[in-house]
Backbone bond lengths (Angstrom), bond angles and torsions (degrees), N, CA, C in turn:
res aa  C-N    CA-C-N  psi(-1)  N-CA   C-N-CA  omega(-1)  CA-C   N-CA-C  phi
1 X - - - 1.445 - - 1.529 107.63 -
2 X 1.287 125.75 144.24 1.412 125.17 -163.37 1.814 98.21 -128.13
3 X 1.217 117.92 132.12 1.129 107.95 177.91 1.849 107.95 -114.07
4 X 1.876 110.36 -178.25 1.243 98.97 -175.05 1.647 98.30 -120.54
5 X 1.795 106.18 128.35 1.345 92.22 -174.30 1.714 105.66 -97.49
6 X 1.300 121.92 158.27 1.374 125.98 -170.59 1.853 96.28 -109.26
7 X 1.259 111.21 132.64 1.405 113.53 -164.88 1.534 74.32 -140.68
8 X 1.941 107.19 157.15 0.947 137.97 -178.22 2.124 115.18 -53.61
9 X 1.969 82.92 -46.21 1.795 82.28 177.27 1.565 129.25 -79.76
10 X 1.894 102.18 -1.71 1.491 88.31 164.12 2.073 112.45 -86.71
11 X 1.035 85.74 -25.37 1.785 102.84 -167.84 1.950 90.06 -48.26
12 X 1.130 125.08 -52.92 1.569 147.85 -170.27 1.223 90.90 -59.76
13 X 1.232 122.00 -53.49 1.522 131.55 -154.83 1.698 103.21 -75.36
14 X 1.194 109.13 -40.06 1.554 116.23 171.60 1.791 121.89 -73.91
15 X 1.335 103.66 -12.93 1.901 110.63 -163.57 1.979 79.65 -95.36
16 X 1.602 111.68 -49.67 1.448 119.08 -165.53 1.938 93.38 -50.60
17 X 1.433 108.43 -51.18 1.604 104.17 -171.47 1.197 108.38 -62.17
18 X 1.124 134.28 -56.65 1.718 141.81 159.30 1.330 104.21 -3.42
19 X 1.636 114.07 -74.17 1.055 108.22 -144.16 1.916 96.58 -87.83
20 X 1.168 119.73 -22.54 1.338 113.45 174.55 1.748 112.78 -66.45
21 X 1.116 119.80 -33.95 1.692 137.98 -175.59 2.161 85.48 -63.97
22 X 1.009 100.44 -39.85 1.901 109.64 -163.37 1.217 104.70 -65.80
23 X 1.893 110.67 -49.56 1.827 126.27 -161.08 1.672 101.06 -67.40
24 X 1.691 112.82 -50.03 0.833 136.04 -142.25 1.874 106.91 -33.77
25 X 1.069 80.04 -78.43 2.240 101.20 168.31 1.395 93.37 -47.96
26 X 1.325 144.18 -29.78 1.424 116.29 -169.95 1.280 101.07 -82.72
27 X 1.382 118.49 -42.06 1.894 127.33 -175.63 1.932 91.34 -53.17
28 X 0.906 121.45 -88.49 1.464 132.80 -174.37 1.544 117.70 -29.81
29 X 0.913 105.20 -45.28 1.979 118.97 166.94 1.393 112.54 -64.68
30 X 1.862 121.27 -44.75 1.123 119.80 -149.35 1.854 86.85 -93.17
31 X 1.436 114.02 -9.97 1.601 125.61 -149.56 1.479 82.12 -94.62
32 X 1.629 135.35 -63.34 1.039 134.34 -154.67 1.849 117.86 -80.17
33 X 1.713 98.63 -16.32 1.339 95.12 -165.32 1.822 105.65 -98.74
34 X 1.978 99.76 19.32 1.471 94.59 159.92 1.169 96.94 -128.59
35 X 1.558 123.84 58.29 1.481 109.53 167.24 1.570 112.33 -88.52
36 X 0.853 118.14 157.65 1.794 124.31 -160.73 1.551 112.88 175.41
37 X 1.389 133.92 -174.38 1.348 127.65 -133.24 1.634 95.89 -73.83
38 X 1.167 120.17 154.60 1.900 151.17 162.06 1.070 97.53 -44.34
39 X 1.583 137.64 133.18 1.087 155.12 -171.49 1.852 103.14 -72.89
40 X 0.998 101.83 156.36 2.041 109.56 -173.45 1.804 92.40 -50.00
41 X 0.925 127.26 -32.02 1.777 102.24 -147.57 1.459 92.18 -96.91
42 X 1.224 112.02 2.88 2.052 103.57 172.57 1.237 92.91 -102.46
43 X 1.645 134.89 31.80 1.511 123.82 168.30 1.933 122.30 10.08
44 X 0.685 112.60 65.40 1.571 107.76 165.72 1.561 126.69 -77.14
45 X 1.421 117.50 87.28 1.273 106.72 -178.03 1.722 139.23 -46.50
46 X 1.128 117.27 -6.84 1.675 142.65 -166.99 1.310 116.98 -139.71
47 X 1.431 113.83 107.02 1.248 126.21 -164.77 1.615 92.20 -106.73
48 X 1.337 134.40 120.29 1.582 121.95 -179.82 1.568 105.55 -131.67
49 X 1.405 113.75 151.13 1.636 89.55 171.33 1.648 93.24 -150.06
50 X 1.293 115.02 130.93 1.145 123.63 179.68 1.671 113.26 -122.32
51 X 1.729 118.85 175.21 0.879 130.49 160.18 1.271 135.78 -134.77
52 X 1.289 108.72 139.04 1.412 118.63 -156.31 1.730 124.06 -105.60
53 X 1.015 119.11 177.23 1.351 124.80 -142.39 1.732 101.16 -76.20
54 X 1.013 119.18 3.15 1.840 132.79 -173.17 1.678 103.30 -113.05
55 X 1.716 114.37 -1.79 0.861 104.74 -158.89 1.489 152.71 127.49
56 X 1.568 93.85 -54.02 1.759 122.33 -140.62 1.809 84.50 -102.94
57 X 1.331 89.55 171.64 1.592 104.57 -165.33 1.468 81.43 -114.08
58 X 1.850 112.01 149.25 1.121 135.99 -173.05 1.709 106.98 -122.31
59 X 1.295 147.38 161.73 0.961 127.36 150.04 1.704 109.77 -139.58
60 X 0.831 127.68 99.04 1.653 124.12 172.84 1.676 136.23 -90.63
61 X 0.931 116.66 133.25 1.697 121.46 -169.43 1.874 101.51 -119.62
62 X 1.096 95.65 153.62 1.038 83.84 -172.00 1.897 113.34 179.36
63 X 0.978 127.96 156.98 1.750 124.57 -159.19 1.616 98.18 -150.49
64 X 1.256 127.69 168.20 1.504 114.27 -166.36 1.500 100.38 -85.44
65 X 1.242 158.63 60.75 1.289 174.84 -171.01 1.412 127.66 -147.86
66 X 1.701 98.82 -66.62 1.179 110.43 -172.96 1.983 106.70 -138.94
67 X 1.685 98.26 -170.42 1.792 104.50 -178.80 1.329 102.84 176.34
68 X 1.194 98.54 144.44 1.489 110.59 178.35 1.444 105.99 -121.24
69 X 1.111 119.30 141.09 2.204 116.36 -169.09 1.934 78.33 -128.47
70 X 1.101 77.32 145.87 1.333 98.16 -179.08 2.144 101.24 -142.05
71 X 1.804 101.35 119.93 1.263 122.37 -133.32 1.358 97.91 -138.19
72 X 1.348 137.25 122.27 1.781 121.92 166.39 1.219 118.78 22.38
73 X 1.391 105.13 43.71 1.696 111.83 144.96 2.140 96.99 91.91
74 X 1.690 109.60 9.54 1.725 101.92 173.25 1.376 99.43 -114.96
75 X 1.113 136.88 153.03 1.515 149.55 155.69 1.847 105.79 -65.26
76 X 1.135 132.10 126.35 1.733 118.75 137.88 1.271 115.58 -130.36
77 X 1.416 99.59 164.86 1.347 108.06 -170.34 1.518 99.06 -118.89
78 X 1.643 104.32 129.16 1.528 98.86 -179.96 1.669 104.60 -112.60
79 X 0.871 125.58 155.77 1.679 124.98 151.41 1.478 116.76 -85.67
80 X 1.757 106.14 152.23 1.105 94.28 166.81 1.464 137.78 -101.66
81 X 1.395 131.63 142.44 1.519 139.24 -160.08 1.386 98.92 -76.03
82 X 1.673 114.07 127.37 1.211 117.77 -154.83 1.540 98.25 -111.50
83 X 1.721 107.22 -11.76 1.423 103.14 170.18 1.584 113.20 -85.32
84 X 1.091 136.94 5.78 1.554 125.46 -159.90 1.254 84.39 -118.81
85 X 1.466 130.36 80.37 1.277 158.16 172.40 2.120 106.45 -62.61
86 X 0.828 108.95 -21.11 1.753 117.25 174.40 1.623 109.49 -113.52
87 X 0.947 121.62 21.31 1.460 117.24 -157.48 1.843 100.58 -158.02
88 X 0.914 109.05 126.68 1.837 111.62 161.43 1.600 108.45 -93.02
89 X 1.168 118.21 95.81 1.316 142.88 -173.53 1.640 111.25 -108.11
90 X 1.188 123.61 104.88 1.534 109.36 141.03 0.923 144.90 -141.18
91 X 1.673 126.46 158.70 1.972 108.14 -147.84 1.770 98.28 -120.53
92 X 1.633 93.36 -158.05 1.413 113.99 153.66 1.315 94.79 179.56
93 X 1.486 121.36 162.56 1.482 109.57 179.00 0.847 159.64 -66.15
94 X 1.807 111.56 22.31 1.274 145.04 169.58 1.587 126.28 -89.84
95 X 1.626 104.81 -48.00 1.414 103.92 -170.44 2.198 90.87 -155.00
96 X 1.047 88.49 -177.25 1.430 114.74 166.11 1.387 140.46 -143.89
97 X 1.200 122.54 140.41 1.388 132.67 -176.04 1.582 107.15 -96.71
98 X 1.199 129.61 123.29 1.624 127.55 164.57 1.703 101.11 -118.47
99 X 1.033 100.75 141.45 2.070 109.79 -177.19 1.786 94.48 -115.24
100 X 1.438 104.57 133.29 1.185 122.16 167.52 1.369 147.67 -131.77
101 X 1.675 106.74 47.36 1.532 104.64 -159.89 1.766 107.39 88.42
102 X 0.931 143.17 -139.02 1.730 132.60 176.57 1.698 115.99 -82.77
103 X 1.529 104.76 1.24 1.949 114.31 -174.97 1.454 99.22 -110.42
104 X 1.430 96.46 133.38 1.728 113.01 -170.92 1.834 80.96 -114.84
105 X 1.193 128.48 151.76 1.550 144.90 157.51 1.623 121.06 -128.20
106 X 1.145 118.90 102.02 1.418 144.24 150.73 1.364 114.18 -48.76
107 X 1.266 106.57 90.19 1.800 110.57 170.61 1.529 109.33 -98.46
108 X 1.205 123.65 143.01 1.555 127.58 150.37 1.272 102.42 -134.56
109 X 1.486 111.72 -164.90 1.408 109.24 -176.97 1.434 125.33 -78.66
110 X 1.591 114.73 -26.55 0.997 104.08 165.50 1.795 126.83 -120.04
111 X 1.323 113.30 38.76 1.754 120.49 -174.64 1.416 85.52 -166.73
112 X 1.555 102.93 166.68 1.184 154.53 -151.54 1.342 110.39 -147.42
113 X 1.118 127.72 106.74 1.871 110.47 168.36 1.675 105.82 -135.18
114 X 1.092 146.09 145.72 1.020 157.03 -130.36 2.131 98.74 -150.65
115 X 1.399 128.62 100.98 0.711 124.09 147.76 2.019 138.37 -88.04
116 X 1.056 117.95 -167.59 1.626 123.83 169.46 1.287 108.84 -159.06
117 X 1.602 101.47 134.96 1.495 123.95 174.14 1.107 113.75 -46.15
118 X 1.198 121.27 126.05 1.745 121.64 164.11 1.097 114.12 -106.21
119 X 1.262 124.20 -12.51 1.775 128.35 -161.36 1.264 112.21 -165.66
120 X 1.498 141.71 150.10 0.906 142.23 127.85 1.804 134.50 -101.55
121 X 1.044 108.93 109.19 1.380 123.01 -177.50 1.735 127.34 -52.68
């Protein structure tokens, strides 16, 4: 018969997970709700920030390559689609950005949202 002995460094080992399982959402909340402009060495020539149809303030940067949209408090980074030759498009394999004159469009698979420029930065 094998028994289980309880020693001081698992007891520690369980309060240490506790409290990391506890921080976790605070790190990630406190991490996302200062997201704001791309550091100098991702040069983004176009700083834009619009608002969209929920409301919410958008802000996008962006250079003919690449962009980062920054959205209810997450950063993404899209590339840009080098086939949509009539269109300023850029993705990643989640969603897409299309630019249209002052209308930005948010596609995923299942929504559509439609913002407008308020500013350029």
């Amino acid at each position: 018969m094998c028994c289980v002995v309880r020693t001081a460094q698992s007891s520690f080992n369980k309060v240490r997970l506790w409290a990391l399982a506890l921080a976790a959402p605070l790190f990630f909340t406190a991490n996302s709700a200062h997201s704001g402009p791309s550091p100098w060495w991702e040069h983004y020539e176009l700083k834009q920030t619009y608002r969209c149809a929920d409301s919410s303030e958008l802000l996008l940067e962006r250079n003919d390559s690449q962009a980062s949209m920054y959205h209810r408090g997450y950063k993404t980074n899209l590339f840009r689609d080098q086939k949509a030759f009539a269109l300023t498009r850029y993705a990643n394999e989640r969603l897409s950005v299309v630019l249209s004159g002052d209308e930005l469009t948010i596609e995923d698979l299942l929504s559509k949202t439609r913002c407008h420029r308020t500013e350029q930065v």
